[in-house]
N, C-alpha and C positions, 0 to 999 in steps of 0.2 A: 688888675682887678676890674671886674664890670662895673659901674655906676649903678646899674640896678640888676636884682636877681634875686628871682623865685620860687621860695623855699617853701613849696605847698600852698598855705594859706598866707604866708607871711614874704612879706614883699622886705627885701634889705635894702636902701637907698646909701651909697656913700657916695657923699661927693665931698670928702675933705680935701685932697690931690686936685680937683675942679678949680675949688673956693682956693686955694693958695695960688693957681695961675691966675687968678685975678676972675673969675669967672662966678657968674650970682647966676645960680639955677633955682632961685625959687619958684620961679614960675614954672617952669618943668617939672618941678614934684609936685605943686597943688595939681598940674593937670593929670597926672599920676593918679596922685589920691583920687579924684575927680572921677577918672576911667574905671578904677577898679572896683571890683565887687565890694556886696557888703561883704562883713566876717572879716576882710581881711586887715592883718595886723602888720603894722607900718614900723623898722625898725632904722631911722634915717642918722648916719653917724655925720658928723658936722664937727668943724674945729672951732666952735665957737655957739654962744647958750643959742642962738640964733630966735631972740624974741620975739619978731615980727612973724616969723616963722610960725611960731610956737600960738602966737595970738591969731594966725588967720586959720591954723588947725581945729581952736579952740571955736571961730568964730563959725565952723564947719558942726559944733555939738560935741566933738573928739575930747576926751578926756586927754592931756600928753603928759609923759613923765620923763624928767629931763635928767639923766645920769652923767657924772660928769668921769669916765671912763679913765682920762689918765689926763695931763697939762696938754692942751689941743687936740682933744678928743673928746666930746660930747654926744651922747644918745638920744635922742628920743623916741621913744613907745607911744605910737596910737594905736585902737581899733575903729576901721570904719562901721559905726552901726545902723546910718542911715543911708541910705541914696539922696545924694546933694549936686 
C-alpha cells in the first residue's frame, strides 16, 4: 500500500507499516500538509494517538479528530483551511 494517496480533495497518509520498522515520518507529513492546497482533508492512519503529532496540527489552526479504529490503529481527521 502507498504511504500516501489522493483521493480527490482528500489526501490518505498511512504510515503504520513505516512507524513499526522503527521509522518517525513526522516531519514528512507536516511538509505534506504544508504543500498541499487549502480544502484539503487529511486522513493520517497511525498505530498510535500520536500527540505531538496531533499538537503541531492543531498548532497549524486544524481542528483534528482522533478515532481510535481497532488496538494499533488510530485515525486522524484534519482539514486544511488556511495557507501556513
Amino acid at each position: 500500500m502507498n504511504t500516501y494517496q489522493l483521493e480527490g480533495k482528500r489526501l490518505v497518509i498511512d504510515v503504520r507499516e513505516r512507524i513499526a520498522k522503527g521509522e518517525h515520518p513526522r516531519r514528512e507529513i507536516l511538509n505534506a500538509i504544508k504543500s498541499a492546497p487549502v480544502g484539503t482533508i487529511f486522513e493520517i492512519h497511525l498505530p498510535h494517538r500520536a500527540e505531538p503529532l496531533v499538537a503541531n496540527l492543531q498548532s497549524f489552526g486544524m481542528n483534528v479528530i482522533v478515532n481510535e479504529i481497532e488496538p494499533m490503529h488510530f485515525r486522524l481527521m484534519a482539514v486544511k483551511l488556511d495557507q501556513f
